[in-house]
LONUMI-361400 format. One record per residue: x, y, z of N, C-alpha, C in turn. Coordinates in pm, whole numbers, padded with zeros to 5 digits, always signed. Layout:
<recs>
XYZXYZXYZ;...
</recs>
This chain:
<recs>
+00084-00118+00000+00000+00000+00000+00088+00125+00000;+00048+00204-00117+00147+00298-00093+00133+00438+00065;+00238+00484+00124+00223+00562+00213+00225+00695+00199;+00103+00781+00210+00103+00951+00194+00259+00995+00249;+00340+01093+00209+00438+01137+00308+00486+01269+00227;+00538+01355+00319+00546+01531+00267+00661+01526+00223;+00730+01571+00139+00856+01613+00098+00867+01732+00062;+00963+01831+00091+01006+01949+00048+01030+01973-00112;+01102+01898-00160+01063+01891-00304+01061+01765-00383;+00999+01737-00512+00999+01621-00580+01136+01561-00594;+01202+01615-00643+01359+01586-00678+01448+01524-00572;+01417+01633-00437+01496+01572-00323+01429+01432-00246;+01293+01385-00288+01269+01263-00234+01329+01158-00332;+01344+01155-00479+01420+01121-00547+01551+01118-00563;+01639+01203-00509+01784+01148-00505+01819+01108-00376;+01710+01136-00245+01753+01083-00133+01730+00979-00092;+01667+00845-00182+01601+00756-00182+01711+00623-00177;+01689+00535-00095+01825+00447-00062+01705+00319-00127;+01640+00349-00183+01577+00254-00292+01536+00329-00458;+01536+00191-00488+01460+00300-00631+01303+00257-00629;+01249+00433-00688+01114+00445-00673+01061+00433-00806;+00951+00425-00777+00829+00388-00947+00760+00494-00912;+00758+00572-00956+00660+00690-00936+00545+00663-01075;+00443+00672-00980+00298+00634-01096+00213+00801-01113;+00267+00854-01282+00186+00994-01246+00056+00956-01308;-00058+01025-01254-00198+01001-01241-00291+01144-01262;-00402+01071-01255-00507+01183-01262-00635+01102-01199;-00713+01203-01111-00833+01105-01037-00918+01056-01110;-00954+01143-01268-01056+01137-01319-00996+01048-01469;-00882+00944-01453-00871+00871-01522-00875+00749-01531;-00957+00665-01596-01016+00535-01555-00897+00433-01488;-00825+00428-01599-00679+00328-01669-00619+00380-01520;-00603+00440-01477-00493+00505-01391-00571+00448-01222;-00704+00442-01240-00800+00352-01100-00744+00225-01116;-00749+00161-01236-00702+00006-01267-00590-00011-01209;-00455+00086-01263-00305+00104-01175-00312+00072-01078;-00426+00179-01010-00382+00145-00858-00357+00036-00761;-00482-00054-00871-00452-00161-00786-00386-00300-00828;-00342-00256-00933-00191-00347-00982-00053-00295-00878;-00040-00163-00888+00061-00106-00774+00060-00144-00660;-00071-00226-00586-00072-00254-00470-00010-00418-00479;-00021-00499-00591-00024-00579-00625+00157-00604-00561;+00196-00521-00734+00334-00518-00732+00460-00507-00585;+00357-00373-00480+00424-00383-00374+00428-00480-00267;+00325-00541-00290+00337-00683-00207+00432-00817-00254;+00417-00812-00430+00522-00906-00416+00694-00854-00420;+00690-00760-00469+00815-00665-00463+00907-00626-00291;+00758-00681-00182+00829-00667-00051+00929-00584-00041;+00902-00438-00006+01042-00343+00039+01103-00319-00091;+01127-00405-00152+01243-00320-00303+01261-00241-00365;+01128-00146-00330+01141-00011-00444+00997+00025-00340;+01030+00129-00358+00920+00232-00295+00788+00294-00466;+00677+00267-00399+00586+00370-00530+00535+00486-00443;+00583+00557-00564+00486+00703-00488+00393+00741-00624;+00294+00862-00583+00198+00879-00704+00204+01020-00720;+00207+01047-00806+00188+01180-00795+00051+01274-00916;+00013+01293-00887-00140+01310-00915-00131+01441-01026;-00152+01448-01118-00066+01562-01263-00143+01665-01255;-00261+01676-01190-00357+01774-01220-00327+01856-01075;-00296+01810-00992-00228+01884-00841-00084+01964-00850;+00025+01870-00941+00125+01937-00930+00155+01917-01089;+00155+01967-01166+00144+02025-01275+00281+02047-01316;+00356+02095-01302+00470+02138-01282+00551+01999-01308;+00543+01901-01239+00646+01823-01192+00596+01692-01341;+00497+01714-01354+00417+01629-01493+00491+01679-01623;+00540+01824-01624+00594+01853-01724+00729+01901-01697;+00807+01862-01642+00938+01856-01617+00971+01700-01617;+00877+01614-01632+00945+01449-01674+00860+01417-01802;+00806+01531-01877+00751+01515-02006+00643+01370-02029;+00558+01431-01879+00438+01354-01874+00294+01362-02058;+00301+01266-02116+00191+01316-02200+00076+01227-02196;+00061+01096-02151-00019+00998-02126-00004+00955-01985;-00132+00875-01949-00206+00853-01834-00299+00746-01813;-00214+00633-01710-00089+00651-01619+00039+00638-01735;+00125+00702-01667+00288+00691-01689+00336+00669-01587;+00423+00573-01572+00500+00505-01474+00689+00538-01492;+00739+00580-01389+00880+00642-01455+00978+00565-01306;+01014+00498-01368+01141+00438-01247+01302+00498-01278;+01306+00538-01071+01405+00621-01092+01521+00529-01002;+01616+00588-00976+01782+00482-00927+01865+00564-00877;+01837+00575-00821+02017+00665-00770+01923+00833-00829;+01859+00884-00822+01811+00969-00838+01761+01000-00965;+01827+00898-01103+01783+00925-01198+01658+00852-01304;+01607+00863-01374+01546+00792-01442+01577+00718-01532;+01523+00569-01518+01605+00430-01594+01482+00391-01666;+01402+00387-01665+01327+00335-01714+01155+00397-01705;+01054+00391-01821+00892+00435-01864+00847+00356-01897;+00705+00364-01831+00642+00249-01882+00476+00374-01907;+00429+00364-01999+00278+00391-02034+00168+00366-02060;+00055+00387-01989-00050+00303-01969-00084+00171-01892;-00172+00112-01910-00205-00017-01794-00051-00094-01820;-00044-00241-01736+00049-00340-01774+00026-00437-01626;+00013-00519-01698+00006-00614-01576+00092-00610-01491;+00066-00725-01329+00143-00698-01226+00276-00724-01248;+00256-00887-01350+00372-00982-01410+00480-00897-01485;+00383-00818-01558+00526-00811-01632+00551-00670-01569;+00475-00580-01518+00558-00454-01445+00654-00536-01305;+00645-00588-01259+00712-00638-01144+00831-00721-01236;+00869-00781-01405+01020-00795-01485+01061-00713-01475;+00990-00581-01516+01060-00448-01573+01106-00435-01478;+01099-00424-01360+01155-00348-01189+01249-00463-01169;+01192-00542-01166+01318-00633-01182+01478-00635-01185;+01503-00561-01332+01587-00563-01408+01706-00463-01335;+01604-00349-01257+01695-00274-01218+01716-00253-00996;+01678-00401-00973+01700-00422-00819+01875-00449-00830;
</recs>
């Protein structure tokens, strides 16, 4: 389940991260992106601890959607050491989003 938590800025929860995160950007009023959610819950249970998901919601912070050249919804962006390794767009099962993360534990 992912956990609400405040950060001072997007970037600094991202390079201060002693895991790598999947950040799932979203919108409330998008169907595909309700479906995510609960593949993400999926993924973090079998993923146990390995990567943190956070969400970040595009229509709230706006800003941060177009500084990782958000254009579809959901977009999924896994980051490492602060940077970004890997996109994934639109639905995808638990199976094969939990290879892709995989690749980079």
């Amino acid at each position: 389940m992912a956990v609400k938590q405040q950060f001072t800025s997007f970037e600094d929860a991202i390079a201060n991260s002693d895991l790598p995160i999947l950040v799932d950007f979203y919108a409330t009023w998008c169907g595909p992106c309700q479906m995510m959610a609960k593949i993400l819950e999926q993924v973090n249970i079998e993923l146990n601890g390995q990567v943190r998901i956070m969400k970040i919601d595009t229509d709230k912070y706006p800003q941060i959607a177009s500084n990782y050249q958000i254009q579809a919804l959901p977009t999924l962006v896994l980051f490492k050491g602060g940077q970004s390794v890997d996109r994934l767009e639109g639905v995808l099962p638990a199976e094969q989003l939990i290879d892709r993360i995989g690749q980079f534990l």
